[in-house]
SETIFI-318535 format. One record per residue (C-alpha): y, x, z; residue in one letter. Coordinates in pm, 1 decimal, padded with zeros to 6 digits, always signed. Example, Ala and Ser with C-alpha at 12.3 -4.5 7.8 and 13.67 -1.06 7.14 Angstrom:
// SETIFI-318535
SITE_py_px_pz_resn
SITE_-00450.0_+01230.0_+00780.0_A;
SITE_-00106.0_+01367.0_+00714.0_S;
This chain:
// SETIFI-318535
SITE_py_px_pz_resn
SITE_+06716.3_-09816.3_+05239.8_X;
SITE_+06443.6_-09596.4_+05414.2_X;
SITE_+06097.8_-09580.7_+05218.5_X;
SITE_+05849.0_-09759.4_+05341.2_X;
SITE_+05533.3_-09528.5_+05452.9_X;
SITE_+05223.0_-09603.8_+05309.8_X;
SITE_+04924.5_-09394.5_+05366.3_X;
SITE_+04866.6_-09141.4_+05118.1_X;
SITE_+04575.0_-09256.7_+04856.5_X;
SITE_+04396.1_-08908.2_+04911.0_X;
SITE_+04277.3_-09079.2_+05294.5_X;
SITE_+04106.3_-09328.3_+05132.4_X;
SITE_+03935.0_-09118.3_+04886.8_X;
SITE_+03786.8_-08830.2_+05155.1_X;
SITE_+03672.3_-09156.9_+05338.3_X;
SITE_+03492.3_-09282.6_+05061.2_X;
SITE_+03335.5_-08972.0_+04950.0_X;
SITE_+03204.6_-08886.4_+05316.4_X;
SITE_+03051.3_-09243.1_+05316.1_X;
SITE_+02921.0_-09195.0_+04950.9_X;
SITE_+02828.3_-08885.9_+04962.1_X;
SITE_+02680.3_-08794.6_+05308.4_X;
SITE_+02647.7_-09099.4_+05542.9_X;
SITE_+02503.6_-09297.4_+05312.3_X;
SITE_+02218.9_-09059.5_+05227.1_X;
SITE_+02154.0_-09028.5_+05584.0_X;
SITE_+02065.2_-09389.2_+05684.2_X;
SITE_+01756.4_-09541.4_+05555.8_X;
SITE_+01764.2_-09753.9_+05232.8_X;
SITE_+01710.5_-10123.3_+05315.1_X;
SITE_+01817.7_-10127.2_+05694.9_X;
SITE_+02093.7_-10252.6_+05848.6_X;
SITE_+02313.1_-09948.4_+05873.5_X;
SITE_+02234.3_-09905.4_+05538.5_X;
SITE_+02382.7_-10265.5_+05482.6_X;
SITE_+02715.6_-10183.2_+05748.6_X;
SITE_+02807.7_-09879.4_+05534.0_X;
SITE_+02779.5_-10010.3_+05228.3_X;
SITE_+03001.3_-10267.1_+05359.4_X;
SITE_+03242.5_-10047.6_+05443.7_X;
SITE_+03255.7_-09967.0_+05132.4_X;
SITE_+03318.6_-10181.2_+04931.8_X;
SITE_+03588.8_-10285.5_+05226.7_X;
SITE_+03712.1_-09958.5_+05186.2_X;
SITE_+03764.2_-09994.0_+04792.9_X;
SITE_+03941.0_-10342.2_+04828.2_X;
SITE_+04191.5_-10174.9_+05101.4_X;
SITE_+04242.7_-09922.6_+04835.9_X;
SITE_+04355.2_-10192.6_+04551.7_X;
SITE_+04506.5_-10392.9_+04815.2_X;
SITE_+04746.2_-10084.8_+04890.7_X;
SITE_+04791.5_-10032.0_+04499.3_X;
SITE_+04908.2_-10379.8_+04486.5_X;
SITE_+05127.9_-10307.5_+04739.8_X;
SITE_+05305.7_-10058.6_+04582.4_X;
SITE_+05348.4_-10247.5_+04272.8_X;
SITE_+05519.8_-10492.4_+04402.6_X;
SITE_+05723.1_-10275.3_+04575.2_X;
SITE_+05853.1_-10101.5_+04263.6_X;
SITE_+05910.9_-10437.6_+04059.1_X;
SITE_+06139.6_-10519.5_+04386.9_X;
SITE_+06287.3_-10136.5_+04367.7_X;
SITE_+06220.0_-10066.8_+04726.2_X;
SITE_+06128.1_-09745.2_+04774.0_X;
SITE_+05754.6_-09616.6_+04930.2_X;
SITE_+05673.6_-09270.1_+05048.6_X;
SITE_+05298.9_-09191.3_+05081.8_X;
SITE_+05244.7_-09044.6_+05430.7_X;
SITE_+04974.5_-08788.2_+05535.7_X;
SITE_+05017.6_-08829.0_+05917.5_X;
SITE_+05197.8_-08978.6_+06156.1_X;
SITE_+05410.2_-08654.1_+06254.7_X;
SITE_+05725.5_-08655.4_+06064.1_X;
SITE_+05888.4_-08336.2_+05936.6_X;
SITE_+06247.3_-08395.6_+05933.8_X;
SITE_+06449.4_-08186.9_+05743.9_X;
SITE_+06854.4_-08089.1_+05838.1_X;
């Protein structure tokens, strides 16, 4: 059986520091786009665990995952 791709857990973390670390710092406390990135988030973080879950359940069932960087596939001869 082919592994299933799954996106690498490093994309979620360079998404969650830029949001933590730079955007929001950059939007004022107490507005709205304060409110929408926080959001994001915390939607971000529940992806994350979602995704861990996934994988999981994926090795109690012994099907195989392979974390994916991009899209483009290098495929070796």
């Amino acid at each position: 059986m082919e592994p299933i791709p799954i996106p690498a857990r490093v994309h979620y973390e360079l998404l969650l520091q830029m949001l933590e670390r730079k955007t929001i710092l950059a939007v004022e406390r107490n507005s709205i786009q304060y409110e929408q990135v926080n959001q994001l988030i915390v939607t971000l973080r529940k992806a994350l665990a979602i995704q861990k879950q996934l994988e999981d359940s994926c090795q109690q069932a012994n099907l195989p995952v392979e974390p994916r960087w991009s899209l483009n596939e290098i495929k070796s001869e």
